[in-house]
C-alpha positions in Angstrom: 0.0 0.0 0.0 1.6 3.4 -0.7 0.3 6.4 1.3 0.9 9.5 -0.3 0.3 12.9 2.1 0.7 16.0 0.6 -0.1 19.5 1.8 -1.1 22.5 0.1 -0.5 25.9 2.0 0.2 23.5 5.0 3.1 22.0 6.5 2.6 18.7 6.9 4.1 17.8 10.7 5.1 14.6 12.1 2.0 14.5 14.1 -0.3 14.9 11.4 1.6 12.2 9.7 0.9 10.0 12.1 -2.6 10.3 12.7 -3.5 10.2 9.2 -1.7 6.6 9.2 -3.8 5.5 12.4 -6.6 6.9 10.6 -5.8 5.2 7.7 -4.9 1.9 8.8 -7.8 1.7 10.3 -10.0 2.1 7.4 -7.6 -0.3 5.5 -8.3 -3.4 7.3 -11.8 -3.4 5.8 -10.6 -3.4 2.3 -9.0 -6.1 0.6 -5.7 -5.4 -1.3 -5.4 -1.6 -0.9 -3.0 0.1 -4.1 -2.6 3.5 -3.1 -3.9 6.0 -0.5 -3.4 9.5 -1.2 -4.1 12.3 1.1 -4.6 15.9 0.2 -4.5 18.5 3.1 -5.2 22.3 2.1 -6.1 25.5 3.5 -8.6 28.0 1.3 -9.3 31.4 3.4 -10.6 29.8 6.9 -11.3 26.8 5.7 -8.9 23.1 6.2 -9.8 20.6 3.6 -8.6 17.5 4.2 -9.2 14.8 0.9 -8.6 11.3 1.2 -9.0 8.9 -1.9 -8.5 5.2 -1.4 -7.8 2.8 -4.4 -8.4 -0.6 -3.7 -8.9 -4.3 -5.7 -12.0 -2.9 -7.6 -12.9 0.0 -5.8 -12.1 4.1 -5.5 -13.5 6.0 -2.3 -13.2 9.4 -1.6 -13.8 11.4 1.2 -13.8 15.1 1.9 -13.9 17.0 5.3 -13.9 21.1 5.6 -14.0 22.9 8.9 -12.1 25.1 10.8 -9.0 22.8 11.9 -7.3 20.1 10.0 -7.7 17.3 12.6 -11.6 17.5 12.4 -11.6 17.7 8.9 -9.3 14.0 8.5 -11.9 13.1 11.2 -14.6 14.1 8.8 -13.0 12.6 5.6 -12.0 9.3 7.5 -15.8 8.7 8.5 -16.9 9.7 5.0 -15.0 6.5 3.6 -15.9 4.0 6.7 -19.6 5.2 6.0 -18.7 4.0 2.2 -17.3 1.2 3.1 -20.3 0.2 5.1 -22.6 0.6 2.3 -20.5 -0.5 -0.4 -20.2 -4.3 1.7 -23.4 -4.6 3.1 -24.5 -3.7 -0.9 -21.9 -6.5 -2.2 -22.7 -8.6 0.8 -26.6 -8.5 -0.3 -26.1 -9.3 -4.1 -23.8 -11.6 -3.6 -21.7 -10.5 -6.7 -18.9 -12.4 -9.0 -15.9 -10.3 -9.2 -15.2 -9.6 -13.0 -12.8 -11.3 -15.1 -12.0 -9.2 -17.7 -11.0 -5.3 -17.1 -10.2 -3.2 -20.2 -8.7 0.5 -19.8 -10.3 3.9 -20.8 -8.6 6.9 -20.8 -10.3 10.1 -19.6 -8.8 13.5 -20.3 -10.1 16.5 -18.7 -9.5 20.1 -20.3 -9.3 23.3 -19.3 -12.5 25.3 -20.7 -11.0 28.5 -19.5 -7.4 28.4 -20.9 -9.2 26.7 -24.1 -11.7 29.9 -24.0 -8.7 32.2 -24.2 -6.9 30.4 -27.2 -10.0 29.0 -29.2 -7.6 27.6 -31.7 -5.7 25.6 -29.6 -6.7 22.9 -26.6 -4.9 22.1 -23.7 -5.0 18.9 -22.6 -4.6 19.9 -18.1 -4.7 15.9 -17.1 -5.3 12.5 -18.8 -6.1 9.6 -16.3 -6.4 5.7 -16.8 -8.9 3.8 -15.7 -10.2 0.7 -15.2 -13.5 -0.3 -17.4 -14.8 -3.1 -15.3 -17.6 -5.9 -16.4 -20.5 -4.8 -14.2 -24.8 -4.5 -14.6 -26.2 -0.8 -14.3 -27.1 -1.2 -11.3 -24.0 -1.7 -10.0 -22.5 0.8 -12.0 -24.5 3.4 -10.2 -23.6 2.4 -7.1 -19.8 2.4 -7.9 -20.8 5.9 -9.4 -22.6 7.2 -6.1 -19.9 5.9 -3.9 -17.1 7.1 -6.1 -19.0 10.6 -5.8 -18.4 11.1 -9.5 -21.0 12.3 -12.2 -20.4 9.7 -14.1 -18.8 6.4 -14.9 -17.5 4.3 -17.7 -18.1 1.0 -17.3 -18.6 -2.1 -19.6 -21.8 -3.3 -19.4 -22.2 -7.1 -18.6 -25.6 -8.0 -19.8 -24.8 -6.2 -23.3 -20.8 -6.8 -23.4 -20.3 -2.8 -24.9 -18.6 0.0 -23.5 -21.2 1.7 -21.8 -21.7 5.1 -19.5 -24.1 6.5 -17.0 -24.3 9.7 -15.4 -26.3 12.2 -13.3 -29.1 14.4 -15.4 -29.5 18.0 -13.7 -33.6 16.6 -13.2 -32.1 14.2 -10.3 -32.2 11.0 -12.4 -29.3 9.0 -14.0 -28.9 8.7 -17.5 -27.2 5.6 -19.7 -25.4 6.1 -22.9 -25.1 2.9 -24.9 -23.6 2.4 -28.5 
């Protein structure tokens, strides 16, 4: 498992190291084969915002906690992801679910409207992230998508064998793309 801690307008003590690793191995031991851990600690006017994003065998949690001292908010951001957890087993637990076999890769790139406002000719590409497309039904796709706290999610549908998406319509409802 690698914990990356990195702070933003914040030095990072020895302390704080430390309880972010109780805090973390704590939430750990729930998860099964934990890649990476990276924490995010920031300040923003009066506000410390502590981020915490946990990769695991087939899963990504994040948590995010925002009040007026950095300790609460890892408090905060730590209970996000147990309450994940939680639901994400006692979900898995209930359904009883395979674990794929086959995961393909999708790349997402993310641009910069702004910068790409100022230059319309040319694009900039800010970031371009792998992930994992992973065999799964719609149903559990929007549960990987709520707990993932995204707005949508790539995934490859397993009734239908295609590359498929869902996401969150501004009416409250969720939205599939199929090919």
């Amino acid at each position: 498992m690698g914990l990356q801690i990195t702070g933003k307008r914040v030095d990072v003590t020895d302390a704080m190291k430390i309880y972010i690793g109780k805090k973390i191995g704590k939430i750990t031991k729930r998860l099964r084969e934990v890649q990476d851990v990276i924490v995010t600690l920031r300040i923003e006017r009066y506000h410390h915002i502590a981020e915490i994003t946990i990769v695991a065998d087939y899963l990504t949690i994040r948590g995010e906690g925002n009040t007026a001292d950095m300790y609460s908010s890892i408090d905060i951001a730590s209970n996000k992801i147990e309450k994940q957890i939680r639901k994400y087993r006692s979900r898995i637990q209930s359904r009883r679910v395979a674990r794929p076999e086959k995961i393909r890769e999708a790349v997402m790139t993310v641009y910069d409207h702004q910068a790409m406002a100022r230059e319309q000719d040319t694009r900039v590409i800010v970031s371009v992230d792998k992930i994992p497309v992973k065999p799964m039904t719609v149903e559990e796709a929007v549960m990987e998508m709520d707990l993932m706290s995204q707005d949508f999610l790539v995934f490859k549908n397993a009734e239908t064998d295609e590359v498929s998406v869902i996401y969150h319509r501004r009416d409250g409802n969720i939205g599939l793309i199929e090919p």
